[in-house]
C-alpha positions in Angstrom: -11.9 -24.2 -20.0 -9.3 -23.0 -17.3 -11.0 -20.8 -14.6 -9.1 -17.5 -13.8 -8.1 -17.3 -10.1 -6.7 -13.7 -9.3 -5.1 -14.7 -6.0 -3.3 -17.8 -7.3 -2.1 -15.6 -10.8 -1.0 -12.3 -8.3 0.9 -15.4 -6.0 2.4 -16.5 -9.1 3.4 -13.3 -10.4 4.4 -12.0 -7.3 6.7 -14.8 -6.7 8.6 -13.9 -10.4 9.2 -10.1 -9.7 11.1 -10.6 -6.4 14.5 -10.3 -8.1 12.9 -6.9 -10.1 11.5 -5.4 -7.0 14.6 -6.2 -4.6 17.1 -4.1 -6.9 14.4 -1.0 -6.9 12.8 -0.7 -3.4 15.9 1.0 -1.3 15.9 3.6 -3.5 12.5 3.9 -3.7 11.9 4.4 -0.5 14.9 6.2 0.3 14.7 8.7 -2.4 12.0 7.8 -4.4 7.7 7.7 -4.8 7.8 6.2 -1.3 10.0 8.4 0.4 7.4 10.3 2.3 5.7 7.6 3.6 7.6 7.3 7.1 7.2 10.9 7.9 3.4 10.7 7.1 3.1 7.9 9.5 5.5 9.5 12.5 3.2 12.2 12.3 0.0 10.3 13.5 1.1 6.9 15.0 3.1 7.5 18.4 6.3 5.4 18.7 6.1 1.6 19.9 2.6 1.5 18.2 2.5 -2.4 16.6 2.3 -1.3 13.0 1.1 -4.1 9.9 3.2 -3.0 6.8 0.4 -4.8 4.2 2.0 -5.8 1.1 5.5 -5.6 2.5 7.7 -6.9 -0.3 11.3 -7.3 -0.1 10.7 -6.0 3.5 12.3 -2.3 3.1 9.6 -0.5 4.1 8.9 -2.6 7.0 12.8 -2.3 8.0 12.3 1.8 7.7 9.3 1.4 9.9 11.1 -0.7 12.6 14.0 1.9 12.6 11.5 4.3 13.3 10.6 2.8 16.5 7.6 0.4 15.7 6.8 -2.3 16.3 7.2 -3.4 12.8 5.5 -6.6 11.2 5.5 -7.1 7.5 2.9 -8.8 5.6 2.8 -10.4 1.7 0.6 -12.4 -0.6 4.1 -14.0 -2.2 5.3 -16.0 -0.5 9.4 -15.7 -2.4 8.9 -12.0 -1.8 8.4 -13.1 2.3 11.1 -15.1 2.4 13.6 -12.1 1.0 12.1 -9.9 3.3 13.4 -12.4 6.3 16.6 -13.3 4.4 17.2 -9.2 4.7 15.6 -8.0 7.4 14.2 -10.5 9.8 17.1 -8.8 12.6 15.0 -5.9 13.0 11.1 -6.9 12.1 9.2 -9.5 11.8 7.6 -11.3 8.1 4.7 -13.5 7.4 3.1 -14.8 4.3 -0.5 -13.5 4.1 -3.3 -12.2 1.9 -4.8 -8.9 2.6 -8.1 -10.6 2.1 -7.6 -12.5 5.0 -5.6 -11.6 7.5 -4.0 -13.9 10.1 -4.7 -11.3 12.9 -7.3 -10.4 16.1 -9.4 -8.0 15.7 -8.1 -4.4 16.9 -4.6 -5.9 16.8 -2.7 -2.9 15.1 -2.3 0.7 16.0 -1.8 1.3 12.6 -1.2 -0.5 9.0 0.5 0.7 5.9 -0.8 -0.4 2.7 1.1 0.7 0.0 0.2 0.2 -3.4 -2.1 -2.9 -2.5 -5.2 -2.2 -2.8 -5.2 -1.7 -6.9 -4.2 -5.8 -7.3 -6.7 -6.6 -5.9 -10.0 -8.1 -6.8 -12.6 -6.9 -4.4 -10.8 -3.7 -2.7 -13.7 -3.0 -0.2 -13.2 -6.7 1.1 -9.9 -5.8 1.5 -10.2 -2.4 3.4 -12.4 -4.2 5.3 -10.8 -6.6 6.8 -7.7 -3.7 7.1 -10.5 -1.9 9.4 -10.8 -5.2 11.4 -7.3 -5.6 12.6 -6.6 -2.1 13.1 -8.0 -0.5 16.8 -10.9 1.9 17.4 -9.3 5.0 16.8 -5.9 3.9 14.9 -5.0 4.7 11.6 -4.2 3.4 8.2 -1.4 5.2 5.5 -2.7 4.1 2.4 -0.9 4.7 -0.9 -3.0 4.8 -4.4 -1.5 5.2 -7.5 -2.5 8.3 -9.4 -3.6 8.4 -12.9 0.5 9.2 -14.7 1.6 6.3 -13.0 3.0 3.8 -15.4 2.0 0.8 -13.2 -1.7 1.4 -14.0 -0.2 -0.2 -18.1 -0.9 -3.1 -16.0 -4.9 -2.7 -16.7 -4.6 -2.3 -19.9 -4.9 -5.7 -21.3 -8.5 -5.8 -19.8 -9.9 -4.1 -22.6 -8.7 -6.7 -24.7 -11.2 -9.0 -22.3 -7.6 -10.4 -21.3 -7.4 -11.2 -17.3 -5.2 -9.4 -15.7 -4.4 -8.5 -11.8 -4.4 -4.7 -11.5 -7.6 -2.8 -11.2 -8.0 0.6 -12.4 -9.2 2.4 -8.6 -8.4 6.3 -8.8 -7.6 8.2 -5.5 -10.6 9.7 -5.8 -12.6 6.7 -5.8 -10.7 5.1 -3.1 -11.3 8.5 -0.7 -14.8 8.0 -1.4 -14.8 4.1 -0.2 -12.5 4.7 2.6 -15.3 7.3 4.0 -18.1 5.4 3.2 -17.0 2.4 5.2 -15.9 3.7 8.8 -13.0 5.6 8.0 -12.3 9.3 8.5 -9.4 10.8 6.0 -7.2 13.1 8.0 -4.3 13.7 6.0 -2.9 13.2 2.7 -0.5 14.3 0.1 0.6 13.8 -3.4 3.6 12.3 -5.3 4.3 13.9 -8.5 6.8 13.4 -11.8 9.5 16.0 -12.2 7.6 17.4 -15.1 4.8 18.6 -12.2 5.3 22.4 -11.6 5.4 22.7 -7.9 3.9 26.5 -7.5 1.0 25.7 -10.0 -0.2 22.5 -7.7 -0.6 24.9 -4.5 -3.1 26.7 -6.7 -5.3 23.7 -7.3 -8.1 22.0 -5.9 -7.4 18.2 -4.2 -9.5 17.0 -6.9 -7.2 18.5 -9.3 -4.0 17.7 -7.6 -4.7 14.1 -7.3 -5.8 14.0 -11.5 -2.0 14.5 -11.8 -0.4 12.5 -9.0 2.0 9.5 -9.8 0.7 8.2 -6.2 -1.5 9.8 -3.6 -0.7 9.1 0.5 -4.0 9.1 2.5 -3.8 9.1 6.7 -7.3 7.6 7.5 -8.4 6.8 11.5 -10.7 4.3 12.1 -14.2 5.9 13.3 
């Protein structure tokens, strides 16, 4: 009987999608779900900051962050996704492999850490925002991006109601604004992405509750307490 290890299937699988996620992120970020993210964090983390871009990919969003005038260091569980980032982008920032579970870093190390659509592949997310809190100074702050319930990523939970493994948990934005606050962070900030079909006017109307029931992704701004 083989034994299911999440990190070594989410390396794996990781490793496969680097050609897949290389042709999507500039767009993404640039015009896309992720677009807002740089703004979000220019408007609580001062320039020169060091800044940990978790979960960094092709390194996009990391390059983005260094234009921006970070200090810019991106981080990545595969280790084929790493070495595009470098092949890309190592002129302007710096890549490392690592697992959000744990870090490579000193404590209080960052001013601030991105983690964008991260902490739903993994297997134990409070481990992970904890060790996110660790490496991230009293006081600094964490953008954290959870996907929202019409986001068609989340078809890759699915199979676990078939009792199948699988390498995507099912965390709402709700629930993750309820474990960010219970465990030494203080949410500050936040705002939704939405699919065109999302009337604009009619979300101003609603509660956050509501808003984030029809998010494709929702950006948090947390400070560690």
């Amino acid at each position: 009987m083989t034994t299911f290890n999440w990190h070594q299937e989410a390396h794996s699988q990781w490793n496969q999608k680097v050609s897949f996620w290389n042709q999507k992120s500039e767009n993404m970020w640039k015009n896309g779900s992720r677009k807002g993210v740089i703004p979000l964090v220019q408007q609580h983390v001062k320039k020169d900051g060091t800044v940990i871009d978790i979960g960094c990919g092709d390194g996009y969003g990391t390059r983005l962050l260094a234009q921006a005038g970070y200090k810019a260091l991106g981080v990545d569980l595969s280790t084929e996704m790493v070495e595009k980032a470098k092949e890309l982008h190592e002129h302007v920032a710096t890549f490392k492999a690592a697992d959000v579970m744990d870090l490579p870093f000193d404590d209080d190390l960052a001013d601030a850490v991105v983690v964008i659509n991260v902490l739903e592949w993994t297997e134990q997310p409070l481990v992970a925002l904890n060790e996110i809190k660790r490496v991230v100074k009293s006081g600094g702050h964490a953008c954290v991006g959870i996907l929202g319930p019409t986001a068609q990523p989340r078809t890759n939970s699915y199979r676990r109601l078939y009792g199948e493994n699988v390498i995507c948990n099912t965390m709402t934005p709700w629930e993750f604004q309820q474990l960010a606050s219970e465990n030494g962070w203080e949410i500050i900030d936040g705002e939704g992405v939405y699919k065109k079909g999302v009337n604009q006017e009619t979300l101003v109307t609603l509660s956050s509750e509501l808003k984030q029931s029809l998010s494709f992704l929702w950006l948090f701004i947390l400070k560690k307490m």
